[in-house]
C-alpha positions in Angstrom: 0.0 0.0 0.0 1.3 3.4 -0.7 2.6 5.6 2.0 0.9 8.7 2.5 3.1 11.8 0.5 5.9 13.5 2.5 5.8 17.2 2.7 9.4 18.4 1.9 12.8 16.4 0.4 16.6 17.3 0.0 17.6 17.7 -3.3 21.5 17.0 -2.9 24.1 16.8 -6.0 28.1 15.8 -5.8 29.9 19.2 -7.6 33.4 20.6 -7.4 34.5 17.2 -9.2 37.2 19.6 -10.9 40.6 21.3 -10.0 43.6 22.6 -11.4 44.9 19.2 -12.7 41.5 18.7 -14.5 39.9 22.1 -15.0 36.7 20.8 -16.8 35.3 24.1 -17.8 32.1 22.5 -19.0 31.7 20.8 -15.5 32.3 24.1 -13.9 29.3 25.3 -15.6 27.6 22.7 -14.9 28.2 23.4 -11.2 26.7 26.8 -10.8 23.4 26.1 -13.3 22.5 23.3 -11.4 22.5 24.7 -7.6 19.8 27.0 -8.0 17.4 23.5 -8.6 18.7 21.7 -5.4 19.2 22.0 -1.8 22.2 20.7 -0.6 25.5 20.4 -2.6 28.7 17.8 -1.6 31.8 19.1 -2.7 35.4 17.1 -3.4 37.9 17.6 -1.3 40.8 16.6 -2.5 40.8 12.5 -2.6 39.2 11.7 -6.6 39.2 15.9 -7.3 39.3 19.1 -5.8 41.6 21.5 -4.5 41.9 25.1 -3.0 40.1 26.7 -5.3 37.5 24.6 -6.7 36.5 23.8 -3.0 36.7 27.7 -2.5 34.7 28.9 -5.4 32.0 26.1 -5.2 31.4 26.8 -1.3 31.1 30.6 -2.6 28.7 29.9 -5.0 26.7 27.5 -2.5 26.6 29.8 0.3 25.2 32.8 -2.2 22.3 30.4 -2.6 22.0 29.2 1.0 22.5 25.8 -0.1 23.6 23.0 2.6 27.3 22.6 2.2 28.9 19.0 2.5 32.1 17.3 1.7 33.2 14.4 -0.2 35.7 12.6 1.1 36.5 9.5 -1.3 39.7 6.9 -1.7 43.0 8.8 -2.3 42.5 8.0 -6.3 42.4 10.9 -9.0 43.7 7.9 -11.7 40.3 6.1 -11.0 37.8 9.1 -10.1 37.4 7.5 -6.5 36.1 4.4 -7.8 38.9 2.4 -7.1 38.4 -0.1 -4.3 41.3 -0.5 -1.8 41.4 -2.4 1.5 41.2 -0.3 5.3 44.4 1.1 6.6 46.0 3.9 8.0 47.3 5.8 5.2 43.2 5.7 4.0 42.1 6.7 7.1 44.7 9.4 7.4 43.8 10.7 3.9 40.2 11.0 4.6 40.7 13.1 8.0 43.1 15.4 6.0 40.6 15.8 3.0 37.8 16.4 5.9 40.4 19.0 7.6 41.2 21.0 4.1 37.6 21.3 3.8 36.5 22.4 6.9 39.3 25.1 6.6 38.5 26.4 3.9 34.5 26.4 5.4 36.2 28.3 7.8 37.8 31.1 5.5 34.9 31.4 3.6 33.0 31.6 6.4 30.3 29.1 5.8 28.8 25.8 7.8 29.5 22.4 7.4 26.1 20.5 7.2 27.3 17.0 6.7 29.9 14.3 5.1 28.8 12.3 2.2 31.4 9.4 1.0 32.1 9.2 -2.5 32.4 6.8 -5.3 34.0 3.1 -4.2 34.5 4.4 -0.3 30.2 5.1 -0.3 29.6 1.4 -2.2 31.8 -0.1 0.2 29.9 0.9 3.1 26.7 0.2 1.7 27.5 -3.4 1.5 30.1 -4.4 4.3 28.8 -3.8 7.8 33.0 -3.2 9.3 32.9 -0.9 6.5 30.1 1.0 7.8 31.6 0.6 11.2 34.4 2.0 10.3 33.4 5.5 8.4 30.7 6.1 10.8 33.1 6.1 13.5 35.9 8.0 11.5 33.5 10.6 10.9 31.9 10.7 14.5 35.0 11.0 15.7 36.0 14.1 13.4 32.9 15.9 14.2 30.2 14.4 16.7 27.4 16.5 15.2 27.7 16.3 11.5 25.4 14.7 9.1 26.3 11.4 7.2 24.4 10.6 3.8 24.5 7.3 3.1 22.0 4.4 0.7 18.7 3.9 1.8 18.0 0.3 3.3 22.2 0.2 3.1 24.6 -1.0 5.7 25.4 2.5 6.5 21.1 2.7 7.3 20.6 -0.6 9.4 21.1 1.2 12.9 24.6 2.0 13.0 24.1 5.6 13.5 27.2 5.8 15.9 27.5 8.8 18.2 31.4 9.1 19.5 31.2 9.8 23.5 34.3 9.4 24.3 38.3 8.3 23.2 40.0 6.0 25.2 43.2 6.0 22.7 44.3 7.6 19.5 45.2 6.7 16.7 48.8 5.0 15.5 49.7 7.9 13.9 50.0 11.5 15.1 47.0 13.2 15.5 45.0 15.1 18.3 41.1 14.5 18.3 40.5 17.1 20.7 38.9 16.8 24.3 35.5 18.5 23.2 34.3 14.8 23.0 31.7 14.4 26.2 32.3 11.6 28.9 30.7 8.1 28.2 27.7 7.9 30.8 27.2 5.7 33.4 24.5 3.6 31.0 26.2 3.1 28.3 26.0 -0.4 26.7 29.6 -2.4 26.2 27.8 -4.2 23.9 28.2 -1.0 21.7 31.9 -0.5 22.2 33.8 -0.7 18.9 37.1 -1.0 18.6 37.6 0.0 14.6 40.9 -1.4 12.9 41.9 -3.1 16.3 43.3 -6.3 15.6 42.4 -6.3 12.3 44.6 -8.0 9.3 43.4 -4.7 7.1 45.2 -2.1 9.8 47.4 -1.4 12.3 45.5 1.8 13.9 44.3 0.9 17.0 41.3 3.0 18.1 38.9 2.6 20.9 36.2 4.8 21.0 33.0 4.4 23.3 29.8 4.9 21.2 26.2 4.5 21.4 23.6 4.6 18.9 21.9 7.3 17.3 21.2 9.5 14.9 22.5 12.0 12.2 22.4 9.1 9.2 20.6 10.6 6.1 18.4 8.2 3.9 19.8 9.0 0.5 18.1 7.8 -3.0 19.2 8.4 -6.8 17.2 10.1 -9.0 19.6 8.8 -12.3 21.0 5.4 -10.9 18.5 1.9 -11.7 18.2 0.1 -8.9 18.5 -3.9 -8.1 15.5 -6.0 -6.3 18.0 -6.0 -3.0 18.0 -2.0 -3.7 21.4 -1.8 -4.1 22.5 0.5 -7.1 23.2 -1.3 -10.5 26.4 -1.3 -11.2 27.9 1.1 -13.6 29.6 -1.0 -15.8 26.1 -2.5 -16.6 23.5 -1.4 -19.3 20.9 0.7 -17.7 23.1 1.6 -14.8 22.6 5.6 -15.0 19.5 6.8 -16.9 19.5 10.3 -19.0 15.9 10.1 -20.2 14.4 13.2 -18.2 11.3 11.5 -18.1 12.5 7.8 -16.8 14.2 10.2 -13.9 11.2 12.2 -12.9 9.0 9.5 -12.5 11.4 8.0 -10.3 11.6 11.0 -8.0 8.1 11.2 -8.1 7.5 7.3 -7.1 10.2 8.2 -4.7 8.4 10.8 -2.6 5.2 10.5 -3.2 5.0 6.5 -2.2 8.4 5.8 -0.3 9.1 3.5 -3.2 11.4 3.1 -6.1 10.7 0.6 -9.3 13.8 -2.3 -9.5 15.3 -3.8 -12.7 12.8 -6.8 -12.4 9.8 -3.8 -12.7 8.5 -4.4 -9.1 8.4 -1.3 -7.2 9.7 -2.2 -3.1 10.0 0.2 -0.2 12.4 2.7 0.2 13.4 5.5 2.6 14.1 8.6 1.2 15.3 11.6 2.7 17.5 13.1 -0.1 17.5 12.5 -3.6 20.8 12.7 -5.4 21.2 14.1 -9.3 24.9 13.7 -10.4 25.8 17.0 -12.5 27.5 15.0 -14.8 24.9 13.0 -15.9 23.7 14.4 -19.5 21.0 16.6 -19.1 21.8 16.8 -15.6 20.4 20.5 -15.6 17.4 20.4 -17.2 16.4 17.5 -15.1 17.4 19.3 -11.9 14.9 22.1 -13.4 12.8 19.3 -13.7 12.4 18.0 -10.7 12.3 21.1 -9.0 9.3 22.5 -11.1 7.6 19.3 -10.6 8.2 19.0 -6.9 6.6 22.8 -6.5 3.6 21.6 -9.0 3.0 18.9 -6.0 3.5 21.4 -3.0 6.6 19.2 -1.9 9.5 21.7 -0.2 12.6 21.1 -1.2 15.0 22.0 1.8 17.8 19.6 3.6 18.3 17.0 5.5 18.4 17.3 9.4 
């Protein structure tokens, strides 16, 4: 049975996928016609793209628009666009706090918030599917910032409750690095059974972290407007037919089943339950502006806000 129709939905899109290296001039375009049609924007940070100034200009542009500003951390891989995947270890996890740290710096000089941390590329599949995977990144990025937002699949391993809320560190990392002592004290209730040592004893790292967590919230329910999905609802992959659709019309009506049911239609044609809190257009899917216009004109049509996640 169909759910009744939500009342508002975040419109996010992954931009700044450009930097000195790889200019893309088109894709810069791309960029600044697109955010007027969405909500919240994640920007690259420096693991697949990004640097100084692309992070810079595109948190400029965002902020003029009062857009939700998120990074992108992915793999250290510009050869493979982040879509490389590479085992856990500490030179990853080091890479990812740095790109987290050059963007929130730069948030900083341009004087803009941080809304939340979207992975990108393999790093976001990977935690979809492996649960220690999910372990891991939600407690990297809990442990970076306690507040911040995560986006994450729908119905994903990232979804299923992991929702990790860092209350304390017992010990760092293996490498040099100071977390801060703005973390709060563990209370008196909290459940060992939720204690995760990440990396500890592992054969894929030698960081040894013990944080005290407990579950909750600040996990948002993403969807794909342009990606076909499997029966399991995971994405199809892109090295499949079908994977990314560019009809404007096949993508609408998936929006629309989206968040006006709670449902997407799979490869097999059945349409199956699905969470959605933000719906993700990649700007460099062709026609990715004219379907963010779109979408956005449709939404309005059906008195759906778009606004982001919290």
């Amino acid at each position: 049975m169909s759910k009744e129709k939500t009342t508002y939905v975040d419109i996010n899109c992954d931009l700044g996928e450009w930097d000195a290296l790889d200019p893309h001039p088109e894709q810069q375009l791309r960029d600044r016609e697109i955010m007027p049609f969405v909500s919240s924007v994640n920007i690259a940070c420096g693991g697949h793209r990004g640097d100084g100034h692309s992070i810079r200009t595109t948190m400029e542009h965002a902020a003029s628009l009062d857009l939700a500003i998120g990074l992108h951390p992915s793999f250290p891989d510009r050869e493979g666009f982040g879509r490389m995947e590479k085992p856990w270890s500490d030179l990853v996890a080091e890479s990812l706090y740095n790109q987290l740290d050059f963007g929130r710096s730069l948030a900083r000089e341009v004087g803009v918030e941080l809304h939340h941390i979207k992975p990108h590329g393999a790093l976001y599949n990977m935690a979809s599917k492996y649960e220690s995977w999910a372990e891991k990144l939600w407690t990297l990025f809990r442990s970076w910032d306690d507040d911040i937002l995560v986006y994450g699949l729908s119905e994903s391993e990232m979804a299923k409750g992991l929702g990790l809320d860092i209350m304390s560190v017992d010990e760092g990392r293996s490498y040099e690095r100071e977390l801060g002592s703005s973390k709060s004290e563990a209370g008196p209730n909290l459940d060992e059974a939720t204690r995760l040592k990440a990396g500890s004893g592992s054969e894929e790292s030698n960081a040894f972290w013990a944080f005290d967590v407990k579950l909750g919230g600040g996990f948002c329910a993403e969807a794909f407007a342009d990606r076909a999905y499997n029966p399991n609802l995971t994405l199809r992959s892109r090295s499949k037919d079908g994977a990314v659709y560019s009809d404007p019309s096949l993508v609408l009506a998936q929006v629309q089943e989206m968040v006006l049911h709670g449902q997407v239609r799979c490869v097999d044609g059945i349409s199956r339950s699905l969470k959605v809190q933000s719906i993700c257009l990649h700007s460099d899917t062709p026609g990715a502006v004219e379907m963010a216009e779109l979408i956005a004109r449709s939404l309005k049509e059906l008195d759906i806000e778009v606004r982001p996640c919290s």
